[in-house]
C-alpha positions as CSV (number, residue, x, y, z in Angstrom):
1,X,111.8,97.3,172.5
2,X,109.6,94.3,172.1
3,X,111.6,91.4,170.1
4,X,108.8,91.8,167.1
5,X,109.6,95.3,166.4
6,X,113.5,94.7,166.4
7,X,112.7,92.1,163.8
8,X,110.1,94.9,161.8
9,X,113.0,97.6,161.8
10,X,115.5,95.4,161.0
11,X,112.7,93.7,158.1
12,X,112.1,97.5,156.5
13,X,116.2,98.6,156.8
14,X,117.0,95.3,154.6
15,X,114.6,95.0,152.2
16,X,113.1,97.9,151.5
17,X,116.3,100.6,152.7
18,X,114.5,102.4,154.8
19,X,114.0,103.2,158.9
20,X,110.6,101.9,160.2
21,X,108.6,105.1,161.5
22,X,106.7,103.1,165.2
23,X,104.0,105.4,166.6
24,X,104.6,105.9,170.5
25,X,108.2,105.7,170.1
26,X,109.8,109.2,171.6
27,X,111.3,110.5,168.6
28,X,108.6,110.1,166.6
29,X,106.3,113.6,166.1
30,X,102.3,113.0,166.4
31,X,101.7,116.7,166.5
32,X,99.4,116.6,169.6
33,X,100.2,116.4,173.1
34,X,100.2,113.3,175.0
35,X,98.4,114.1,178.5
36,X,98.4,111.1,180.3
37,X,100.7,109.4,183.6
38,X,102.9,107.3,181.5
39,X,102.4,108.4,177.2
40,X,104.5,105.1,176.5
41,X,101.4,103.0,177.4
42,X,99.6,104.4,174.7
43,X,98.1,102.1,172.0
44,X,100.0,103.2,168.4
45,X,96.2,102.1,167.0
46,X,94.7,105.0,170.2
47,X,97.3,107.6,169.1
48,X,96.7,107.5,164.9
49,X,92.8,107.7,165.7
50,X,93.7,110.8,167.9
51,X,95.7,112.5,165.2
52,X,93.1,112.2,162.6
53,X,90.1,112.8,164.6
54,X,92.4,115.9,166.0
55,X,92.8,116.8,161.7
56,X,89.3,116.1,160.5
57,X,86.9,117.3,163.3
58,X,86.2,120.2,165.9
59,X,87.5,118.8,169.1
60,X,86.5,117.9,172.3
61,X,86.4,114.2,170.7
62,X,85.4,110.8,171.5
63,X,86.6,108.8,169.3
64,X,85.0,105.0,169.7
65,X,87.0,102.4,168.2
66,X,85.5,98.9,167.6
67,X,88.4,96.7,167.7
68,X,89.8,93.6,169.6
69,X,88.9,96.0,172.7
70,X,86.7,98.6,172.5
71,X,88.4,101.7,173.7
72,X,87.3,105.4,173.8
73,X,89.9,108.1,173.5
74,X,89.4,111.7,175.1
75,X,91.1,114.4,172.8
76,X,90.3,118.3,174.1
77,X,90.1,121.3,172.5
78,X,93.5,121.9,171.6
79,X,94.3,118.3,170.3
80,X,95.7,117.0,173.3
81,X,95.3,112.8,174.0
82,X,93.9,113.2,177.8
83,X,93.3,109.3,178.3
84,X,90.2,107.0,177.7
85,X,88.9,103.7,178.3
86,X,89.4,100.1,177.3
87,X,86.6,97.7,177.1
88,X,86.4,94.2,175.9
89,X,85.8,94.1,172.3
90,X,82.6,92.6,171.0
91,X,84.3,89.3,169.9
92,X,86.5,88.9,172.4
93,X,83.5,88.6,174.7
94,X,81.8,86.3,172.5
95,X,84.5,84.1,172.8
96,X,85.0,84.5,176.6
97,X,81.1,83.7,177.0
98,X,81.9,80.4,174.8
99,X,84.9,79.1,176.2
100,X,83.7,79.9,179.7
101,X,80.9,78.5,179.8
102,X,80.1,74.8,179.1
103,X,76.8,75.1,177.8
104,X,77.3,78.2,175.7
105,X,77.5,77.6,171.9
106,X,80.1,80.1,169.8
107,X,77.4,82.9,168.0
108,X,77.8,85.5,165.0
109,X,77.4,89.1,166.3
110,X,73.6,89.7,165.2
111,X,70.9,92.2,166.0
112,X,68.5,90.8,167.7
113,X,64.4,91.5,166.8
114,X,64.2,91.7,170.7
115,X,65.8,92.5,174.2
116,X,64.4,89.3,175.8
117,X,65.4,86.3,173.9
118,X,63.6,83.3,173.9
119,X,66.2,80.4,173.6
120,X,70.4,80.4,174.5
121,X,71.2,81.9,171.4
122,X,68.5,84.5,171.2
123,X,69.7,85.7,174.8
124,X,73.0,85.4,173.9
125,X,73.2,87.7,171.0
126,X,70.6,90.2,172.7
127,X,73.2,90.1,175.7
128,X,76.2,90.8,173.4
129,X,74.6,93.4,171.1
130,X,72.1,95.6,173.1
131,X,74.5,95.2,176.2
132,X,77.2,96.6,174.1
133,X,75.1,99.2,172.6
134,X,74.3,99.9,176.5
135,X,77.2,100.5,177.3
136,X,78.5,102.5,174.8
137,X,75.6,105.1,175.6
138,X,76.2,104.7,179.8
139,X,80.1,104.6,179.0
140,X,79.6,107.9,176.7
141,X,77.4,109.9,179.3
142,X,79.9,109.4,182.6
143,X,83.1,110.7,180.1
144,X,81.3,113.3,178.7
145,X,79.4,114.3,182.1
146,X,83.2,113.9,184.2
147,X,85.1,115.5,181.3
148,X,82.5,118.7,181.9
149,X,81.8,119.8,178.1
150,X,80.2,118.5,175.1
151,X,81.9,116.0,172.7
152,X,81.7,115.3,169.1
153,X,81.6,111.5,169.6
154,X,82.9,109.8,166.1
155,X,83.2,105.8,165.8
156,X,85.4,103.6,164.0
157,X,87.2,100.4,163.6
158,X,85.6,97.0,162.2
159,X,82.4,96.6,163.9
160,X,81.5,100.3,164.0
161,X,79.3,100.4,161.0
162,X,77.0,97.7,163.0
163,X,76.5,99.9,165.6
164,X,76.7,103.6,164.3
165,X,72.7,102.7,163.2
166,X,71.9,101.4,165.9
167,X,73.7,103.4,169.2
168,X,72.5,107.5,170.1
169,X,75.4,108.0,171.4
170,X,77.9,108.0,168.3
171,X,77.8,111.7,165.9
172,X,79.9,110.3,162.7
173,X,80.9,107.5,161.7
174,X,84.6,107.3,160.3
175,X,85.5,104.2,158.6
176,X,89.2,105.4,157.9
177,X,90.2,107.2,160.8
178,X,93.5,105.2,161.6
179,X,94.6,104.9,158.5
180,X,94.6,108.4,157.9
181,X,96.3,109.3,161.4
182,X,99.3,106.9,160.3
183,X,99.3,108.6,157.2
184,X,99.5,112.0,158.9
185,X,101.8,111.1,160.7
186,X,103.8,109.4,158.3
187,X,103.6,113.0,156.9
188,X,104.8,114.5,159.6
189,X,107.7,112.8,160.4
190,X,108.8,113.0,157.2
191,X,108.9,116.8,156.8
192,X,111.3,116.8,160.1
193,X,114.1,114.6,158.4
């Protein structure tokens, strides 16, 4: 157990008399099945998403979630996690493009007028959104088209209000989805005590 979460357990057991509940660890019920080679690698962030999505919609799911990575999760039919993807998140790249590059000035995420921009910035941001947005579409297709049936594709996370607007490939838009997973499972876990 990483030395942070020792701390966190040992945090909630002193001060507020009570065991920490950490999604992903083995005793802990999610209420969906965990289909993938090693379940421990999973994200807690990947498996709340799953649970809620899982609660709220008619599955197969791909849930899109805009965060430090961009990562898009595969639930089936029956509410089982069957793996995903991990990108780079939108910022993160920004910052690679800035720090990597000498001549490369840091930019605010912004949707360009144009594809083609017309100055460093311009091209930048054109690069960071509609390449984004391009991937999320090409990304979407090849899971959908290997996975072999349609999927209710539903976005989240901080930057997913930016791009719901603007990307065909996202169905709903679901501003709360991890919070409610945590809380579900929260739920759960607390029935089986």
């Amino acid at each position: 157990m990483p030395d942070n979460l020792i701390h966190l357990k040992n945090l909630c057991r002193q001060y507020f008399k009570t065991d920490a509940t950490v999604v992903g660890d083995p005793e802990v019920t999610l209420g969906l099945n965990i289909k993938v080679d090693n379940p421990g690698e999973v994200g807690a962030d990947r498996l709340c998403n799953a649970v809620a999505a899982h609660q709220s919609y008619v599955g197969p799911l791909l849930i899109l979630d805009f965060g430090t990575a961009t990562t898009f999760d595969v639930i089936d039919g029956e509410g089982s996690y069957r793996g995903g993807v991990i990108y780079p998140g939108i910022n993160l790249s920004l910052e690679a493009l800035h720090l990597g590059a000498a001549q490369l000035p840091r930019v605010a995420i912004d949707k360009p007028d144009t594809v083609i921009g017309t100055g460093t910035v311009s091209a930048m941001r054109s690069g960071i959104f509609w390449g984004h947005v391009s991937m999320i579409e090409g990304m979407t297709e090849r899971i959908i088209d290997e996975f072999g049936a349609p999927m209710k594709v539903v976005a989240t996370g901080g930057l997913a209000e930016f791009f719901n607007n603007n990307c065909n490939a996202i169905d709903t838009y679901d501003p709360n989805l991890t919070l409610r997973g945590l809380l579900a499972i929260h739920r759960l876990n607390k029935l089986h005590e």
